[in-house]
Backbone bond lengths (Angstrom), bond angles and torsions (degrees), N, CA, C in turn:
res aa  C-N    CA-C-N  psi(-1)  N-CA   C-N-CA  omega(-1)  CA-C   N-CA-C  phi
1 X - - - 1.462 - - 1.524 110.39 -
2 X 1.821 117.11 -30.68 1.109 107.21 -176.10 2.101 113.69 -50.59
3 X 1.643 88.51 -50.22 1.372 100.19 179.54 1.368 139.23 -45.84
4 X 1.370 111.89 -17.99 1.341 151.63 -158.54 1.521 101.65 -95.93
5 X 1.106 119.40 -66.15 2.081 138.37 148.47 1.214 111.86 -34.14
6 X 1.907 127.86 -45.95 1.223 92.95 -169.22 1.531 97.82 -119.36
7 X 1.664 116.51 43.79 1.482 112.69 156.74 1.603 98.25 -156.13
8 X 1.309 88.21 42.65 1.506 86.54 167.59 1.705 128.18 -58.28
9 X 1.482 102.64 -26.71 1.505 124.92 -171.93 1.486 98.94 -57.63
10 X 1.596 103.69 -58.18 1.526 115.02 -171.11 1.230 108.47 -56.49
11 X 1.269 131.36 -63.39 1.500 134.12 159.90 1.225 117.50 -3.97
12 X 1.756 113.00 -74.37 1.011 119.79 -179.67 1.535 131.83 -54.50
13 X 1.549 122.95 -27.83 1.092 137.37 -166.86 1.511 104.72 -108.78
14 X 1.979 130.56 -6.72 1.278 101.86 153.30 1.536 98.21 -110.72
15 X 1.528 126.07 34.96 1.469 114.64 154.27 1.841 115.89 -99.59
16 X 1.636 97.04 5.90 1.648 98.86 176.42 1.417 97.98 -110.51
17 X 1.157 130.74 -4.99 1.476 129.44 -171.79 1.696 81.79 -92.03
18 X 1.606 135.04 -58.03 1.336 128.94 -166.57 1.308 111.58 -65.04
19 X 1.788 121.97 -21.30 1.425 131.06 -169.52 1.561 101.82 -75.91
20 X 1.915 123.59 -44.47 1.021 135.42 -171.08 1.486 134.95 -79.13
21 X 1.744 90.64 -19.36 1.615 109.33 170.58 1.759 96.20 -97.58
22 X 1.104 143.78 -25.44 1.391 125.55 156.65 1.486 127.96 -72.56
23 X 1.206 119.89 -41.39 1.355 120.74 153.72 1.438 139.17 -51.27
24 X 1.509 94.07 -37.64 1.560 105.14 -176.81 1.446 125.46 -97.99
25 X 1.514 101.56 22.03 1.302 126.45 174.71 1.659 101.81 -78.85
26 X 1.482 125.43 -25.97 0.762 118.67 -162.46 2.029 113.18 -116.27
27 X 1.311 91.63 4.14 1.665 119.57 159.96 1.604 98.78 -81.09
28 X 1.543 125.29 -34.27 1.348 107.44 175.45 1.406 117.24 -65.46
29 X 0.880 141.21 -35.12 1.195 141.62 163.41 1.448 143.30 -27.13
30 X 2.038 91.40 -17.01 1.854 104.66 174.55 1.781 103.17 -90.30
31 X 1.547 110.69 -9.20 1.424 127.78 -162.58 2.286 95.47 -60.09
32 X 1.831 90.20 -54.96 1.790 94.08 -176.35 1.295 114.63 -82.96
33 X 1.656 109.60 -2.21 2.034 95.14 157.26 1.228 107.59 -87.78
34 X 1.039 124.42 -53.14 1.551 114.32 167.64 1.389 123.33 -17.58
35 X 1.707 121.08 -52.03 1.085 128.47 158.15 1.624 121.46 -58.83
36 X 1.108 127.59 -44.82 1.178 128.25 151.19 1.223 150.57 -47.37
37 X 1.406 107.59 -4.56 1.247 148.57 -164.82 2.061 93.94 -100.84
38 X 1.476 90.91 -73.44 1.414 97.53 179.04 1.343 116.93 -60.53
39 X 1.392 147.40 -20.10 1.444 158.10 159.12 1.527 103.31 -55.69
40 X 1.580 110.35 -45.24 1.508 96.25 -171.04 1.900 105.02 -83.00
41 X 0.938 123.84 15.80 1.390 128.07 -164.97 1.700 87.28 -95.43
């Protein structure tokens, strides 16, 4: 636990990097309307 206290920071910042690449899997998704976008042009 000590270890845990004195990198808690780090912790926190690669559990938002793992939160943002699972989540933001689904932000990819505006990437093929975009493309779709340009098809309907």
């Amino acid at each position: 636990m000590e270890w845990f206290s004195q990198n808690w920071a780090w912790v926190l910042l690669i559990a938002g990097f793992i939160a943002m690449h699972m989540f933001g899997h689904g932000g990819h998704g505006s990437q093929p309307q975009r493309a779709t976008k340009k098809r309907g042009k």
